[in-house]
py3Dmol code that shows the C-alpha trace and the ligand (Angstrom):
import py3Dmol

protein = """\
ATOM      1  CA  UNK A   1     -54.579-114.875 -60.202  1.00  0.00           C
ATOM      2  CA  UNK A   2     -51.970-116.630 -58.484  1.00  0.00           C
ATOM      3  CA  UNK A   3     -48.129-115.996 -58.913  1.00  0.00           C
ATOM      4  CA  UNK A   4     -46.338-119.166 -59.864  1.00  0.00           C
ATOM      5  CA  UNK A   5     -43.015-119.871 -60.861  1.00  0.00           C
ATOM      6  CA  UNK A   6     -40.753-122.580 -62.058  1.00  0.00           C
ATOM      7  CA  UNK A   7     -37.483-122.815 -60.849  1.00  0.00           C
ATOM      8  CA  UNK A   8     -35.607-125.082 -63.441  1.00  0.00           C
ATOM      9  CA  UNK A   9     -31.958-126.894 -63.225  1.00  0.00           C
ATOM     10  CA  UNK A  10     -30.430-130.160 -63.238  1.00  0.00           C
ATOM     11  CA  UNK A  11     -30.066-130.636 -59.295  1.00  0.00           C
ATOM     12  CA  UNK A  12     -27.719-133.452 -59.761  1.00  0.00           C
ATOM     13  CA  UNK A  13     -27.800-133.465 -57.080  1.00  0.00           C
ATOM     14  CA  UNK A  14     -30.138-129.863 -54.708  1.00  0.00           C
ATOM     15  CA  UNK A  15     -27.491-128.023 -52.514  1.00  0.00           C
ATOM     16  CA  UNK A  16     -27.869-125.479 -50.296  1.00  0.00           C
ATOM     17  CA  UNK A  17     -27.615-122.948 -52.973  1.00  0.00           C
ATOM     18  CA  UNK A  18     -30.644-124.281 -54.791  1.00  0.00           C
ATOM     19  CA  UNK A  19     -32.014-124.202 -51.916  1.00  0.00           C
ATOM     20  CA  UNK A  20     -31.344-120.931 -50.997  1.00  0.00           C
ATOM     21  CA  UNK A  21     -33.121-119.730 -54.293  1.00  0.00           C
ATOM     22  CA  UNK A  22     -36.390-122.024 -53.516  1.00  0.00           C
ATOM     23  CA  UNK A  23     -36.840-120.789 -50.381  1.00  0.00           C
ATOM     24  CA  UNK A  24     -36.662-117.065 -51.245  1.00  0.00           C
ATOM     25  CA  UNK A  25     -38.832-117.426 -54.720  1.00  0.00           C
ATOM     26  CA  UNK A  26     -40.942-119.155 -52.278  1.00  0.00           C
ATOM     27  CA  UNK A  27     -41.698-115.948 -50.326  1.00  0.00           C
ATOM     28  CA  UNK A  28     -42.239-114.083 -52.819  1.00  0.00           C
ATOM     29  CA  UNK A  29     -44.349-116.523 -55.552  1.00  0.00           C
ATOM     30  CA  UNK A  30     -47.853-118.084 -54.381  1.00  0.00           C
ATOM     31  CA  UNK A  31     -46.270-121.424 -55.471  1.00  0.00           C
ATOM     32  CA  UNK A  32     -42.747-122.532 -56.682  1.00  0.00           C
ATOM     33  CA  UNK A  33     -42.343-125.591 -59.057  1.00  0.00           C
ATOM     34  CA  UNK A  34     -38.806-127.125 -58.915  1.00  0.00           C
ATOM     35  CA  UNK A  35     -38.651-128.875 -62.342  1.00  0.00           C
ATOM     36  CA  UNK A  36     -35.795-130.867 -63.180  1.00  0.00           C
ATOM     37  CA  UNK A  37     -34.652-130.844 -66.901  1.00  0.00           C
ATOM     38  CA  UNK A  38     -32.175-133.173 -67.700  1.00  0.00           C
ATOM     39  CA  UNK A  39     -29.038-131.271 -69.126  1.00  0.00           C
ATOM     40  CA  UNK A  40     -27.670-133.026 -72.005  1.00  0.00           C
ATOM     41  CA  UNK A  41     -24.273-131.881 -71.886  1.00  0.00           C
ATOM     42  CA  UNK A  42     -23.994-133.423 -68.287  1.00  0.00           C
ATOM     43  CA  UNK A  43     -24.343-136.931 -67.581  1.00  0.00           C
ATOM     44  CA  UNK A  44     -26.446-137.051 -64.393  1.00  0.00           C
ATOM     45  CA  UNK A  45     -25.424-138.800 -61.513  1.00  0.00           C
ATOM     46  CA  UNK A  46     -28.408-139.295 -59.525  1.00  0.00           C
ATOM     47  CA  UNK A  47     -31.322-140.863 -61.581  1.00  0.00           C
ATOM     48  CA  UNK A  48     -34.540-138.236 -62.517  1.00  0.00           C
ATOM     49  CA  UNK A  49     -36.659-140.256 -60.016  1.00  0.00           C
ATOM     50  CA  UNK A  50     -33.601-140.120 -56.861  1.00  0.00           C
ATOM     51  CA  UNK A  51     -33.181-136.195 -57.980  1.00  0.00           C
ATOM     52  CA  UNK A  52     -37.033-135.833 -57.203  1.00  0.00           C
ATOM     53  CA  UNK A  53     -37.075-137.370 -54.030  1.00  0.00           C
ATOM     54  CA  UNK A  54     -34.155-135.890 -52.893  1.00  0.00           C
ATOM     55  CA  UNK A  55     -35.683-132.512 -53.612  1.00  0.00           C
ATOM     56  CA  UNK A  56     -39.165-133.486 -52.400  1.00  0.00           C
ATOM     57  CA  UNK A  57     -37.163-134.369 -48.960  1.00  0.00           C
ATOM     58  CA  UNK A  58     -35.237-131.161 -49.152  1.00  0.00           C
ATOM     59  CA  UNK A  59     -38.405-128.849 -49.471  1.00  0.00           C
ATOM     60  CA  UNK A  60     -40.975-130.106 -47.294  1.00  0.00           C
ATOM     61  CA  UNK A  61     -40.715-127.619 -44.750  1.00  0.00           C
ATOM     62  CA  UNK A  62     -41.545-124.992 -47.858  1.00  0.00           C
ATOM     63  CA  UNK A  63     -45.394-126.252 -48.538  1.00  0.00           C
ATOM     64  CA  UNK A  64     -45.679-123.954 -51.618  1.00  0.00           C
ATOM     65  CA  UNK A  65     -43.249-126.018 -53.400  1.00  0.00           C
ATOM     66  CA  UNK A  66     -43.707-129.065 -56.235  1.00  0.00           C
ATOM     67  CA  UNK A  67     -41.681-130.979 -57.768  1.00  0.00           C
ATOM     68  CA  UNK A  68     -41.436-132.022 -61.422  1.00  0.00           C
ATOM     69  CA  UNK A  69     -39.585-133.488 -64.224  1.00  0.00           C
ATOM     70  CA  UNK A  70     -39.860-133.098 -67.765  1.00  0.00           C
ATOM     71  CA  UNK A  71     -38.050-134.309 -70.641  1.00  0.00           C
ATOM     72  CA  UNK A  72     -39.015-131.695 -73.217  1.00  0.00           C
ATOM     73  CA  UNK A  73     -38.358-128.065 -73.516  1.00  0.00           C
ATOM     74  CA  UNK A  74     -38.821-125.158 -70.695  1.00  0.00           C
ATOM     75  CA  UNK A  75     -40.486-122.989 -72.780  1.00  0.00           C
ATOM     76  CA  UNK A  76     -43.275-125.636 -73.998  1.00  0.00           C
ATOM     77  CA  UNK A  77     -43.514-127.005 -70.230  1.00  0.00           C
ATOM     78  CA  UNK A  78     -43.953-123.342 -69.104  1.00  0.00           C
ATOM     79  CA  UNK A  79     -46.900-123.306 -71.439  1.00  0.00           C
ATOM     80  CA  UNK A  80     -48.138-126.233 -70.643  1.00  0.00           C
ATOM     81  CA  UNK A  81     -48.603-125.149 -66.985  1.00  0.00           C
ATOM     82  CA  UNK A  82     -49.809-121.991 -67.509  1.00  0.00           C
ATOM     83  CA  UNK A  83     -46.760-120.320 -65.638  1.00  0.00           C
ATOM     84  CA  UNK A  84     -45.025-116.980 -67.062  1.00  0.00           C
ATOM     85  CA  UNK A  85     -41.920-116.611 -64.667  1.00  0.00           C
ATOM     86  CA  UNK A  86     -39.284-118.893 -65.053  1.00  0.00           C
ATOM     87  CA  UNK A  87     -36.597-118.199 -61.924  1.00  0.00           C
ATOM     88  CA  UNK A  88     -32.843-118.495 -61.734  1.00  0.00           C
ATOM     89  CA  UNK A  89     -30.036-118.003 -59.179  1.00  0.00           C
ATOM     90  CA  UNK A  90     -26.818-116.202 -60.317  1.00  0.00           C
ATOM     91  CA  UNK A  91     -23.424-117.013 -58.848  1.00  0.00           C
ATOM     92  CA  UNK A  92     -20.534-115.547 -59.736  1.00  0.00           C
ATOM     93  CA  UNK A  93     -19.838-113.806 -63.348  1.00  0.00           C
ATOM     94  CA  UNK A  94     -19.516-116.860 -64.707  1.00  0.00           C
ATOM     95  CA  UNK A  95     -22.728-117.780 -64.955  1.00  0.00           C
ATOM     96  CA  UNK A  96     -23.821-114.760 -66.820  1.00  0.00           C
ATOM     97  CA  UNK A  97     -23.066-115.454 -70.243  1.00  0.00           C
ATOM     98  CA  UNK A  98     -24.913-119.065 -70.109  1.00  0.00           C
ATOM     99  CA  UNK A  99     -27.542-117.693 -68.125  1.00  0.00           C
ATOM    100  CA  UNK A 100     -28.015-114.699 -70.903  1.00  0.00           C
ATOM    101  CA  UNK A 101     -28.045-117.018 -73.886  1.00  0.00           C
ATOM    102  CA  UNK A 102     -30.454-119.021 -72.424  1.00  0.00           C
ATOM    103  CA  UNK A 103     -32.698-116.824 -71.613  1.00  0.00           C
ATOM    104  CA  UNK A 104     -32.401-114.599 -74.903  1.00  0.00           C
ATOM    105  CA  UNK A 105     -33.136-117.963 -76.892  1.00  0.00           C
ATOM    106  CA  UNK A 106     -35.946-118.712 -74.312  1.00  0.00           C
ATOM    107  CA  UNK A 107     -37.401-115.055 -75.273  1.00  0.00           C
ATOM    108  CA  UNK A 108     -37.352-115.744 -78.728  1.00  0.00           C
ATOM    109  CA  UNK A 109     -39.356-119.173 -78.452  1.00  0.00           C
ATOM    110  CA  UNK A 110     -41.823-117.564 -76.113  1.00  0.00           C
ATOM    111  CA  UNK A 111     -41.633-113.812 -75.920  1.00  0.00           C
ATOM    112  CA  UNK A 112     -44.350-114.061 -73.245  1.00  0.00           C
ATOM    113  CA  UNK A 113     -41.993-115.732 -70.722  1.00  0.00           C
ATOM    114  CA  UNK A 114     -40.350-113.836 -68.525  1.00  0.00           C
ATOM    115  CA  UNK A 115     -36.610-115.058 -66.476  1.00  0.00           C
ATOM    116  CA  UNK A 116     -35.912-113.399 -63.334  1.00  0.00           C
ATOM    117  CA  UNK A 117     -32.358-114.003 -61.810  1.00  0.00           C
ATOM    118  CA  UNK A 118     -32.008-114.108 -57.864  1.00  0.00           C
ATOM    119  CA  UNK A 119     -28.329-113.679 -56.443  1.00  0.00           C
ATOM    120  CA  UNK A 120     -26.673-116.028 -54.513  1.00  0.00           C
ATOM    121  CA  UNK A 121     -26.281-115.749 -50.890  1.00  0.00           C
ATOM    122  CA  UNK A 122     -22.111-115.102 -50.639  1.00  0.00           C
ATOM    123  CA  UNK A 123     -22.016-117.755 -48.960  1.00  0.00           C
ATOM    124  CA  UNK A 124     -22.853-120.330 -51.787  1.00  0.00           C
ATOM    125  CA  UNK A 125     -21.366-117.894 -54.428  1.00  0.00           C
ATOM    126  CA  UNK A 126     -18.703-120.906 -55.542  1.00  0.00           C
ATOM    127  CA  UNK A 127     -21.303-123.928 -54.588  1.00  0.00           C
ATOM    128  CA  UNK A 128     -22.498-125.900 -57.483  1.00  0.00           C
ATOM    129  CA  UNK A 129     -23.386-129.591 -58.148  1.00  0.00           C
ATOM    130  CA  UNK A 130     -20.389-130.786 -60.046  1.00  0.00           C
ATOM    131  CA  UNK A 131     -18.107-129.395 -57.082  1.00  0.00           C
ATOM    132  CA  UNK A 132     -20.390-130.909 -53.815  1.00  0.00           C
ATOM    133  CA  UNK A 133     -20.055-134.618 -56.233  1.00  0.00           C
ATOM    134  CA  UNK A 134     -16.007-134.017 -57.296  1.00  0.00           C
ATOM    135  CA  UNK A 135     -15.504-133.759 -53.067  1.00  0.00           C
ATOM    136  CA  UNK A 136     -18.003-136.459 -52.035  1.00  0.00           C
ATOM    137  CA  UNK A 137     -16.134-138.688 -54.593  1.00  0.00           C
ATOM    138  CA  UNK A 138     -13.403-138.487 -52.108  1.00  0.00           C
ATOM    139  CA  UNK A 139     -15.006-138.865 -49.129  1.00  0.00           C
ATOM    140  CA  UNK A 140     -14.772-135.330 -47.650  1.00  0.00           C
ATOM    141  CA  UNK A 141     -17.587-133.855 -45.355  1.00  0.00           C
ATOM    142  CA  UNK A 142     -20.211-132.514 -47.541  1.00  0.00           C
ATOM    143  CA  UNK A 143     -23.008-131.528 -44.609  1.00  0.00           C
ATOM    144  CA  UNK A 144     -22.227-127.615 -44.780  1.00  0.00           C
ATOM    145  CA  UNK A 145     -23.050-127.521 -48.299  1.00  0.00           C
ATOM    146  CA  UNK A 146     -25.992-129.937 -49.208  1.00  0.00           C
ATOM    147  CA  UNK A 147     -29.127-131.493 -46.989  1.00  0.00           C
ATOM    148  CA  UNK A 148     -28.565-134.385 -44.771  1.00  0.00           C
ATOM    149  CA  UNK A 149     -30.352-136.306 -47.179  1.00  0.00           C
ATOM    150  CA  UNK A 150     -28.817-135.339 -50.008  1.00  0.00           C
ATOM    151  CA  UNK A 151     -25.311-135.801 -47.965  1.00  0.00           C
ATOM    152  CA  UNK A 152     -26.326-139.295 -47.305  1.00  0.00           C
ATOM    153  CA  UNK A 153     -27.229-140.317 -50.834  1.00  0.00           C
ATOM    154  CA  UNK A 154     -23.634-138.953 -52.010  1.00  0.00           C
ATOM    155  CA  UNK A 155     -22.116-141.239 -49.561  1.00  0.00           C
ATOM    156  CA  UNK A 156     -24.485-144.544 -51.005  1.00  0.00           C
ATOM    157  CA  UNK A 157     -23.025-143.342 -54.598  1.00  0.00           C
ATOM    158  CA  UNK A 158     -19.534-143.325 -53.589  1.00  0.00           C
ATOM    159  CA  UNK A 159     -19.187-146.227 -50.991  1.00  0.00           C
ATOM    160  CA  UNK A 160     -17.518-149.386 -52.953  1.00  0.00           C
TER     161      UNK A 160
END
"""
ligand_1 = """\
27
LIG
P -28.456 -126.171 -64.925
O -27.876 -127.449 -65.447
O -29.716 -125.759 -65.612
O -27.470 -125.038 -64.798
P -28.322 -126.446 -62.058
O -28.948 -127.522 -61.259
O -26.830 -126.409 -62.105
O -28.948 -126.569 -63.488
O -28.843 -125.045 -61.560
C -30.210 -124.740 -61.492
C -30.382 -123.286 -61.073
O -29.874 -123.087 -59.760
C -29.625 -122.306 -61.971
O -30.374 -121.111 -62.052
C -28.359 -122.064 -61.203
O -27.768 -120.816 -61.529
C -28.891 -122.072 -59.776
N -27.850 -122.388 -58.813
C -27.031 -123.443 -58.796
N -26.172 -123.380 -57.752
C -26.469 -122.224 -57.099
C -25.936 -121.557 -55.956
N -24.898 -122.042 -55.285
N -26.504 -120.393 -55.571
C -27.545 -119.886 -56.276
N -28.075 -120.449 -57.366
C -27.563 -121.605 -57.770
"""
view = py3Dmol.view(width=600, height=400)
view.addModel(protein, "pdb")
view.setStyle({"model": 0}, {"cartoon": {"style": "trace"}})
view.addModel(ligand_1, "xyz")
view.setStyle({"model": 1}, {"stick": {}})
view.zoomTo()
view.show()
């Protein structure tokens, strides 16, 4: 049987961080689906479509990685696919009350699911999204924190 997991998130836009996470799941799972879920509570800056091919350009030196989208819940998508490992990164301690409730209401809809947390790489312990877009906004060099391509899409956002 193979090992597959999905690696979920908003990736509004991938950093290294993400990345980081991908690549190492990818070692370790036969296959990695990066499925993008859009997050309610934010309001996305790069479109679901300009997310995936940002990703898709961000991963294709990993070639047991997919891409995705879906609009309904993990749990139900997990099903759908067949996969039983859903797999997250954990920063700092901040991250581990969300990350708990999640995952504790994720048990209860499908007790057959389970979420295994990789740790950040120091390095990207304080990297997120909303902090790579809040410095783009402003023009400063992003390229030590997100893809090229990803760095170059931030600066077609922000340009006037
Ligand atoms: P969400 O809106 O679901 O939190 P994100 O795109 O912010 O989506 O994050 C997706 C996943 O990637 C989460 O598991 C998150 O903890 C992880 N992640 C985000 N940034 C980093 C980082 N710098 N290092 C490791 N994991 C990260």
């Amino acid at each position: 049987m193979s090992r597959i997991a999905i690696c979920p998130g908003s990736f509004d836009p991938i950093t290294f961080g993400h990345l980081d996470i991908i690549e190492r799941g990818s070692k370790i799972f036969d296959e990695v689906i990066v499925a993008i879920f859009n997050n309610r509570t934010k309001s996305p800056l790069f479109t679901v479509e300009e997310r995936i091919e940002l990703i898709k350009e961000s991963t294709k030196h990993i070639p047991n990685v997919r891409v995705d989208s879906s609009e309904g819940l993990l749990v139900d998508y997990a099903e759908e696919k067949n996969v039983q490992v859903i797999l997250r990164g954990l920063r700092a301690v901040s991250d581990f009350e969300y990350e708990m409730q999640i995952t504790s209401m994720n048990r209860k809809l499908e007790s057959k699911i389970e979420t295994l947390f990789m740790m950040t790489n120091n390095q990207y312990s304080f990297l997120s999204s909303s902090i790579v877009k809040e410095v783009a906004k402003y023009k400063a060099d992003v390229t030590d924190l997100v893809p090229v391509v990803v760095a170059e899409a931030l600066k077609g956002k922000f340009k006037r």
